[in-house]
C-alpha positions as CSV (number, residue, x, y, z in Angstrom):
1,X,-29.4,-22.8,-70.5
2,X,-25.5,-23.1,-70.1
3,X,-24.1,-19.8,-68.8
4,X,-21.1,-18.3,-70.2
5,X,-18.5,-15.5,-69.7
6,X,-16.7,-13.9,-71.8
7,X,-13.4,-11.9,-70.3
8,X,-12.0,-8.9,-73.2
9,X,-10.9,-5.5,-72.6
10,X,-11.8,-4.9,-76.2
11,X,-15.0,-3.6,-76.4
12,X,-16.0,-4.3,-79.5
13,X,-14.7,-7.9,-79.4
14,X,-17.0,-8.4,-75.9
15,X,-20.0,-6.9,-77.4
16,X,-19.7,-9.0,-81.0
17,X,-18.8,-12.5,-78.9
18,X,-21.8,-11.8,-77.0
19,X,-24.2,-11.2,-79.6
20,X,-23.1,-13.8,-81.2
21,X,-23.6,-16.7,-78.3
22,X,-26.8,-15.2,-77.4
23,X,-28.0,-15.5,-80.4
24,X,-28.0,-19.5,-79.8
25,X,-29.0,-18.7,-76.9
26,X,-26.7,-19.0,-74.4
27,X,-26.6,-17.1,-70.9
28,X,-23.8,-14.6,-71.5
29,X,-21.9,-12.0,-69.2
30,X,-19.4,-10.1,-69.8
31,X,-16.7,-8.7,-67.7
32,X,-13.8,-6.0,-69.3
33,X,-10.9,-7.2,-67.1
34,X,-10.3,-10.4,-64.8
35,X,-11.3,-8.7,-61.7
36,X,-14.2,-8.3,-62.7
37,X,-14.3,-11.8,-64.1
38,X,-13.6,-12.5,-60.1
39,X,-16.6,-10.6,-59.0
40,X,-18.8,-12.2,-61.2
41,X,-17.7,-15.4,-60.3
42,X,-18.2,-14.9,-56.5
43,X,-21.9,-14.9,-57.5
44,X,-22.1,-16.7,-60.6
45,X,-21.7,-20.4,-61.9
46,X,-19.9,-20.4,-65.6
47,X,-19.8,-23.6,-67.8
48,X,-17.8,-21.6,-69.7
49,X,-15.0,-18.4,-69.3
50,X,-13.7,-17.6,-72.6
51,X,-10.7,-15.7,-71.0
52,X,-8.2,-13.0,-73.1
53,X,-4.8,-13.1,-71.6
54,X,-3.7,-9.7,-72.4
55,X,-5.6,-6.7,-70.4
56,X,-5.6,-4.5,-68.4
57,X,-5.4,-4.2,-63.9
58,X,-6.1,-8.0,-64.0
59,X,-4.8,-9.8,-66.2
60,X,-5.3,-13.5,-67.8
61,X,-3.0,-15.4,-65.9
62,X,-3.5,-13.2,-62.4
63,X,-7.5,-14.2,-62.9
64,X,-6.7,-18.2,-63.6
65,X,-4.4,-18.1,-60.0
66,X,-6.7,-16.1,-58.3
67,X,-9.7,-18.4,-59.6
68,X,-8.3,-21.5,-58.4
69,X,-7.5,-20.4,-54.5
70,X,-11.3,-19.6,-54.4
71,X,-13.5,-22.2,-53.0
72,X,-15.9,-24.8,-55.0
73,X,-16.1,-26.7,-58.4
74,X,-14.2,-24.6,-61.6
75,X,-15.6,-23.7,-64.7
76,X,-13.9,-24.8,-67.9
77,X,-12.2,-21.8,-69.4
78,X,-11.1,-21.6,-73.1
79,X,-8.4,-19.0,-73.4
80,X,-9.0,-16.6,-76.5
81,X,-5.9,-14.8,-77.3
82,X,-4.1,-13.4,-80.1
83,X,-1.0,-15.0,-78.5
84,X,-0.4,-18.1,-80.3
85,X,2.5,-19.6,-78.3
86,X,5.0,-17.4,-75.3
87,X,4.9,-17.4,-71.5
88,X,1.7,-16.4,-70.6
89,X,-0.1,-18.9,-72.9
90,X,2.1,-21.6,-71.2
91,X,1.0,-20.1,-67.7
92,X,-2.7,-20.1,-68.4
93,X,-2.2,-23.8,-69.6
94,X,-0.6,-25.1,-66.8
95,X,-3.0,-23.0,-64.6
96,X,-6.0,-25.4,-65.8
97,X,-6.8,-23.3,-69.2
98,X,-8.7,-26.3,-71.3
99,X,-7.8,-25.1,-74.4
100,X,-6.4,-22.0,-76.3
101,X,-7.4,-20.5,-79.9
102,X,-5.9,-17.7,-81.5
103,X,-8.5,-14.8,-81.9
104,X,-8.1,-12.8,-84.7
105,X,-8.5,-16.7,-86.3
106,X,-11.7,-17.6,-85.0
107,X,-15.0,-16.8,-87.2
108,X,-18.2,-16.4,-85.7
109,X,-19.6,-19.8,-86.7
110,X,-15.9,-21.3,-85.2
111,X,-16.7,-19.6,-81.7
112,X,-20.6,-21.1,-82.4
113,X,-18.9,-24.4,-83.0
114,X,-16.3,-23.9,-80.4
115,X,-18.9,-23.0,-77.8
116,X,-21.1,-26.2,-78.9
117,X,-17.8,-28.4,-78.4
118,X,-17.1,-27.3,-74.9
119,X,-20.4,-27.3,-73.5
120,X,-23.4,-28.2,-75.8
121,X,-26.2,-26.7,-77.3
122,X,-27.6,-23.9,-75.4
């Protein structure tokens, strides 16, 4: 089963991204801000980190350079954002981000499909 984590501050976006990848299923954990994306990654193999860029105490960007000085293989990370172009979007790109989607334009079956695309069927 691939194992995915989902990075939002907004609750109600975490909670409705992760019922909808568990429903295929996929392993999913969630974490409100990036340092606790970085604590969950200490212990934790991802395939996938479908990362926000804007929150709050850890941000998007400070998780992706904080992620790449710690040791071992990375996981792929998909920045979700409502941010469709600007500094921070460029940042997380050249910080390894595989791709970027604008949020507020992605359905549920688009994150399904998205999901699929990036790493497979659960």
């Amino acid at each position: 089963m691939h194992k995915i984590l989902i990075v939002e501050d907004e609750a109600t976006l975490r909670d409705s991204y992760k019922l909808i990848l568990s429903t295929v299923p996929y392993d999913v954990s969630v974490a409100s801000d990036g340092a606790q994306a970085l604590e969950l990654c200490e212990t934790n193999k991802f395939d996938l980190i479908l990362l926000d860029i804007m929150m709050p105490h850890v941000d998007g960007v400070t998780f992706l350079k904080r992620y790449n000085d710690t040791p071992g293989p990375k996981s792929k990370v998909v920045v979700m954002s409502n941010l469709s172009s600007g500094d921070e979007l460029s940042k997380a790109m050249a910080l390894g981000a595989h791709r970027s989607v604008v949020k507020a334009d992605v359905s549920p079956r688009e994150l399904l499909a998205l999901v699929r695309k990036e790493v497979g069927a659960a």
